[in-house]
C-alpha positions in Angstrom: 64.9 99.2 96.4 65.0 100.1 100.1 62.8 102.3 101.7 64.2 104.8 104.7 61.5 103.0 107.2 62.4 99.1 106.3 66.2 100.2 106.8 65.7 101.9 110.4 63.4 98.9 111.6 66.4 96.3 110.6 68.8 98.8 111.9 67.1 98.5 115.1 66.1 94.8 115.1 70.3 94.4 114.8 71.2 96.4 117.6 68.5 94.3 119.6 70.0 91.3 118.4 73.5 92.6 118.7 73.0 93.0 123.1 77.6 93.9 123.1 77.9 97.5 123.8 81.9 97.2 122.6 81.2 95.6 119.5 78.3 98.3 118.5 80.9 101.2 119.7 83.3 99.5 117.4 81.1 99.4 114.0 78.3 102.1 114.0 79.4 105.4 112.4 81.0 107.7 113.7 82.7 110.3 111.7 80.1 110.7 109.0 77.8 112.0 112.4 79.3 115.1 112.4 79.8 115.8 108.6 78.0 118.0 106.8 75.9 115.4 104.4 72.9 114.7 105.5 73.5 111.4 107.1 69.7 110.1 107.7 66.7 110.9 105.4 63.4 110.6 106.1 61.9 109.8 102.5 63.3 108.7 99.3 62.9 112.1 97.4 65.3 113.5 100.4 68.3 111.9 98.7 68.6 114.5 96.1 69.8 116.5 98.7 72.4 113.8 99.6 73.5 113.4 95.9 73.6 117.6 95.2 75.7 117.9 98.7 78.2 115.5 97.9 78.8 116.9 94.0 80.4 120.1 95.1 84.3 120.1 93.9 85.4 121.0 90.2 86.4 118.6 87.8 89.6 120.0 87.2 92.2 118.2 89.6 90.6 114.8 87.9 91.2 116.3 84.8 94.9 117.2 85.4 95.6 113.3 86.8 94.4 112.0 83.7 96.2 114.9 81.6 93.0 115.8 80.0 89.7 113.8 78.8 90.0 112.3 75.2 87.0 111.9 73.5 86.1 108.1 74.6 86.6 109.0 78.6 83.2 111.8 77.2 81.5 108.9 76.0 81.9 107.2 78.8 80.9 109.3 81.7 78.2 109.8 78.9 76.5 106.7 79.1 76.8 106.5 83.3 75.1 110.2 82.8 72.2 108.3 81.0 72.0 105.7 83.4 72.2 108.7 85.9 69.0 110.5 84.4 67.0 107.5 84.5 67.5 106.9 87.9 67.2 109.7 88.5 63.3 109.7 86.8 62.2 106.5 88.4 63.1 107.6 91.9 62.2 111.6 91.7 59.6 111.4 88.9 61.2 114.9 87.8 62.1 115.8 84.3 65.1 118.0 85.1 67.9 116.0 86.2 71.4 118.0 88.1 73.7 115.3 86.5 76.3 114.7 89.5 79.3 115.7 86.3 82.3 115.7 89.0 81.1 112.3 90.9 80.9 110.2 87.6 84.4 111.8 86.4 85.7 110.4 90.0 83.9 106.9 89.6 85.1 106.6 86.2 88.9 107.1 87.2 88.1 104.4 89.5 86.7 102.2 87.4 90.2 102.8 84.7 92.1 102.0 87.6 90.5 98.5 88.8 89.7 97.7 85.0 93.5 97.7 84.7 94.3 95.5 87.6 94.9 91.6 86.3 92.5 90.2 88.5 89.5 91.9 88.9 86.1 90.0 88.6 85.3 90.0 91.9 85.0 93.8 93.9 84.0 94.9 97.2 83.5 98.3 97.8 83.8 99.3 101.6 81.9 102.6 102.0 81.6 103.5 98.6 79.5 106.1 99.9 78.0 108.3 97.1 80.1 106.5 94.5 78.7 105.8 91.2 81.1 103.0 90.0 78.4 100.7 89.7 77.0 102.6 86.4 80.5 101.7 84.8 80.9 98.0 86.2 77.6 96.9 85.7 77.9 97.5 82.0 81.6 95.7 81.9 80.8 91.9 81.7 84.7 91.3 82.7 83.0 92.4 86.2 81.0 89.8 87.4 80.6 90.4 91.1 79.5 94.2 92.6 79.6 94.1 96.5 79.3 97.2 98.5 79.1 98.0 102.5 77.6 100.9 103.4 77.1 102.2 106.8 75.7 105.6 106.4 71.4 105.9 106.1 71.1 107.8 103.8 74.2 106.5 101.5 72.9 103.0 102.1 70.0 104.2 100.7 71.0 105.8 97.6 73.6 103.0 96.7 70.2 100.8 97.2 68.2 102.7 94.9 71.4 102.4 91.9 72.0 98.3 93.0 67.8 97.9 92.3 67.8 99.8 89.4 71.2 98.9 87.4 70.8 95.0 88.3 67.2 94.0 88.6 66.6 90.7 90.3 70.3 90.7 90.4 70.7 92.4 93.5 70.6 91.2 96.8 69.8 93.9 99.7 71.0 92.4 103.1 68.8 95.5 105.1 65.6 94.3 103.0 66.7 91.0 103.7 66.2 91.2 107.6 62.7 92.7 107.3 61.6 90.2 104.9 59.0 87.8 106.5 59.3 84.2 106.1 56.3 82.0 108.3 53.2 80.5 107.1 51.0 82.2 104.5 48.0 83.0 106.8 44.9 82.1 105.6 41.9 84.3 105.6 39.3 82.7 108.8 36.9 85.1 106.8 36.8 83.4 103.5 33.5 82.4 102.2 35.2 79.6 100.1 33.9 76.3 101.0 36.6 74.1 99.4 40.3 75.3 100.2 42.8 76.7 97.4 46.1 75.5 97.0 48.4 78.3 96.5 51.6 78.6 94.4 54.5 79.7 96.8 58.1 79.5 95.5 61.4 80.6 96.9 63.1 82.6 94.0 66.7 83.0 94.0 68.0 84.2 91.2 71.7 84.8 90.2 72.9 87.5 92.4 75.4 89.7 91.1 75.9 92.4 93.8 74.9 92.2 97.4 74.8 95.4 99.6 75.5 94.8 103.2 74.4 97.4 106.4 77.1 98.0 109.1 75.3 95.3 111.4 76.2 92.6 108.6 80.0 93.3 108.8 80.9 89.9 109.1 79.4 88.6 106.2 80.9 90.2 102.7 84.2 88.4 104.5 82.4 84.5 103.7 84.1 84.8 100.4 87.2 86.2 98.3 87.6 89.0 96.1 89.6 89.8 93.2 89.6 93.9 94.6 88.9 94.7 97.8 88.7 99.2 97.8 87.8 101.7 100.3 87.8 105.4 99.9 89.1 108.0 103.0 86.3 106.1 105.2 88.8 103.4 106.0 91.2 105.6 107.5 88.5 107.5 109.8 86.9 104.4 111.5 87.7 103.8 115.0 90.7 101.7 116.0 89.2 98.5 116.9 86.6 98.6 113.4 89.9 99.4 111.2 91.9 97.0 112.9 88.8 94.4 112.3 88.7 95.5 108.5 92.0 95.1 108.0 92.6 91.6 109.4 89.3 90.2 107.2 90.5 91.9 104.3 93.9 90.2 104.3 92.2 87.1 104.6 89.4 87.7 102.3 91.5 88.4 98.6 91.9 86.0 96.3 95.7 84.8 95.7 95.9 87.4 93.0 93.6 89.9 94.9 94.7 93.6 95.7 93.1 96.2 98.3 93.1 99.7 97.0 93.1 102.8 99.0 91.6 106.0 97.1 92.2 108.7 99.8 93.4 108.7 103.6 90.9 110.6 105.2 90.5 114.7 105.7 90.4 113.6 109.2 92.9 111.6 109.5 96.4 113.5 110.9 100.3 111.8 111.0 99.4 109.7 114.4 96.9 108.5 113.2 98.0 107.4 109.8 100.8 106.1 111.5 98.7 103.9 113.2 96.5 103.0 110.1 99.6 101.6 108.0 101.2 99.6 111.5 97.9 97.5 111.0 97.9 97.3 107.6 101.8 96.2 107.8 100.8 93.9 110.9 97.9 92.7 108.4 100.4 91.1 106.2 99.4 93.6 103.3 102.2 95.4 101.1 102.0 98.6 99.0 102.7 98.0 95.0 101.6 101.6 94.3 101.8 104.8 96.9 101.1 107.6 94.3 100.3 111.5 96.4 99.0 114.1 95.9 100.6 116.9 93.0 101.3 119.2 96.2 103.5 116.6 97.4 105.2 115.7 93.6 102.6 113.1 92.9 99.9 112.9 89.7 96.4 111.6 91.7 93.7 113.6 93.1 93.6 112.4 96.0 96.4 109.6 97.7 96.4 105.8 95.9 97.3 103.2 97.4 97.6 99.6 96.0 98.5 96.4 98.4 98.9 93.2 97.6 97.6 90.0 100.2 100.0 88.1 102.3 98.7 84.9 99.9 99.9 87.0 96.6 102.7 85.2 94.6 105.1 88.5 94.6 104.2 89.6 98.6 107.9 88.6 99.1 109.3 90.5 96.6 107.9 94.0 98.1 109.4 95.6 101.1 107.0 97.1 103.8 108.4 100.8 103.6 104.9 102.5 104.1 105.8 105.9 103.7 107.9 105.9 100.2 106.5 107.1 97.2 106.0 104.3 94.7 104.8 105.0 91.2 106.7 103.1 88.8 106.0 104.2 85.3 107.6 100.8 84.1 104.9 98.8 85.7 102.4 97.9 82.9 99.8 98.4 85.8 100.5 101.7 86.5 100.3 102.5 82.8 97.5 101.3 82.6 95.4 102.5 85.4 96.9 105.5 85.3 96.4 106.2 81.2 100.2 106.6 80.6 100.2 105.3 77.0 97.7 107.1 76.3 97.8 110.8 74.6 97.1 113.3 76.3 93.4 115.0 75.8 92.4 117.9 74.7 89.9 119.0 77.4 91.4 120.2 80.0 89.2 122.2 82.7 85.6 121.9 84.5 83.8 124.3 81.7 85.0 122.2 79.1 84.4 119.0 80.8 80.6 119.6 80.9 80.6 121.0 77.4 81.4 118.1 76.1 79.5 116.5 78.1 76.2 118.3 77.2 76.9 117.7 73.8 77.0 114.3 74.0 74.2 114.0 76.0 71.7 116.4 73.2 73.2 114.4 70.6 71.2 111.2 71.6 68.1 113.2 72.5 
């Protein structure tokens, strides 16, 4: 786990390193400055204000796209809760927990939706921000690698804390990795040892299964393909040369299979420029398989999905680059599957309810 101070001393050492003015313009933050999350914190316990400011919508819209929670989508945000609390105990040391109930219910539709995709071993998360999909992939063994990039402080920090505690020696943090110190083991000229010591000094690597990279490593989660490739509204509120960047390493960085979903468009992001965002995205080579809106405009998500396949993909031929149509095919086993179509609808259907249930399930495995 990562502590605020480590972070800003590799933050700075890269922007030493980096000596480009344009290329730092490009890549460090810019949006998330002027939001109203605290964006920098000066000591671990300050992230509980991080994780209370971003839990403040209802559940409800997330209830009406999945037309209701059954009783196994209650279990399920019931064991991430779990895994919520004891985080929440090793890096707070408090007893009373303010279980994030709206962020879970929005990581888990996520998690449904990627789950449902063909391929999806591989995922990297760009700005997953205060996501908490990790709690539901790092349980799924049909998940085998958890990437994230994070360029927010304090978000880095608080998707640190979950990658430490949900995947041990597992996780690989890039910001740790630049502070770490690698020369000679200094011996003590003190020592009143007359006959020198050998000591035991091993590199350990063990098998990493999710790596979380700082802004100033943006080249580096591209090295390598992905099954899924996601971003939430972050990727449509970047400045033009960082999305442009993005988008062309993205193309190139999914497997054959691979697909690069979109889970919002930005609050900030008007019709120029989205228009913009999707010229890229078509120039990019990528093409939408799923456009699904919003149920003010006559769609079923919460917020705007948006599904493309690669330029490598075996059936980018067979889809048209109309960026603006809605496309939601209910005959697309995908679809049905990510979006729970076979499924009957559940019985609880509102916020109240929601964490009802919830709290039951949680005091039953007191």
């Amino acid at each position: 786990m990562l502590d605020p101070n480590a972070y800003d001393s590799a933050e700075q050492l890269a922007k030493e390193r980096c000596g480009d003015w344009p290329t730092l313009a490009a890549v460090i933050p810019h949006v998330f400055n002027e939001s109203a999350i605290p964006v920098r914190v000066s000591s671990l316990p300050a992230l509980s204000y991080v994780i209370s400011a971003m839990d403040w919508t209802s559940c409800d819209v997330l209830l009406q796209e999945i037309r209701g929670a059954r009783r196994s989508d209650v279990e399920a945000v019931g064991e991430a809760a779990k895994r919520f609390m004891r985080l929440h105990r090793v890096l707070f040391g408090s007893r009373r927990v303010q279980i994030p109930v709206t962020r879970l219910l929005y990581s888990y539709l996520i998690y449904r939706k990627i789950r449902a995709l063909p391929a999806h071993a591989s995922v990297l998360d760009i700005g997953p921000a205060d996501s908490y999909l990790s709690f539901f992939l790092a349980t799924d063994p049909s998940f085998e690698i958890d990437d994230k990039m994070e360029v927010t402080q304090s978000l880095y920090l608080l998707q640190s804390a979950m990658g430490a505690h949900l995947y041990d020696e597992g996780y690989l943090d890039l910001a740790r990795d630049e502070t770490e110190y690698r020369g000679p083991v200094i011996r003590n000229p003190f020592s009143q040892r007359t006959v020198p010591q050998d000591r035991l000094i091993l590199d350990y690597t063990p098998r990493v299964r999710s790596t979380l990279y700082p802004w100033w490593r943006f080249k580096d989660p591209f090295q390598r393909r992905y099954d899924v490739i996601m971003a939430n509204e972050n990727i449509c509120e970047m400045s033009g040369d960082a999305f442009t960047y993005y988008m062309r390493h993205i193309a190139s960085s999914l497997t054959p299979e691979g697909l690069f979903f979109v889970h919002g468009i930005g609050r900030t992001t008007n019709s120029k420029a989205l228009d913009y965002c999707l010229k890229v995205i078509e120039w990019a080579g990528l093409r939408p398989v799923i456009w699904e809106t919003t149920p003010q405009h006559g769609g079923t998500a919460h917020t705007p999905n948006l599904l493309f396949i690669g330029p490598q993909h075996p059936q980018h031929g067979s889809w048209s680059g109309n960026f603006r149509a809605r496309r939601f095919n209910t005959d697309d086993p995908i679809v049905r599957a990510a979006f729970g179509l076979d499924e009957p609808p559940g019985e609880i259907t509102d916020h109240n309810a929601f964490v009802a249930a919830l709290r039951a399930y949680l005091a039953a495995d007191a």
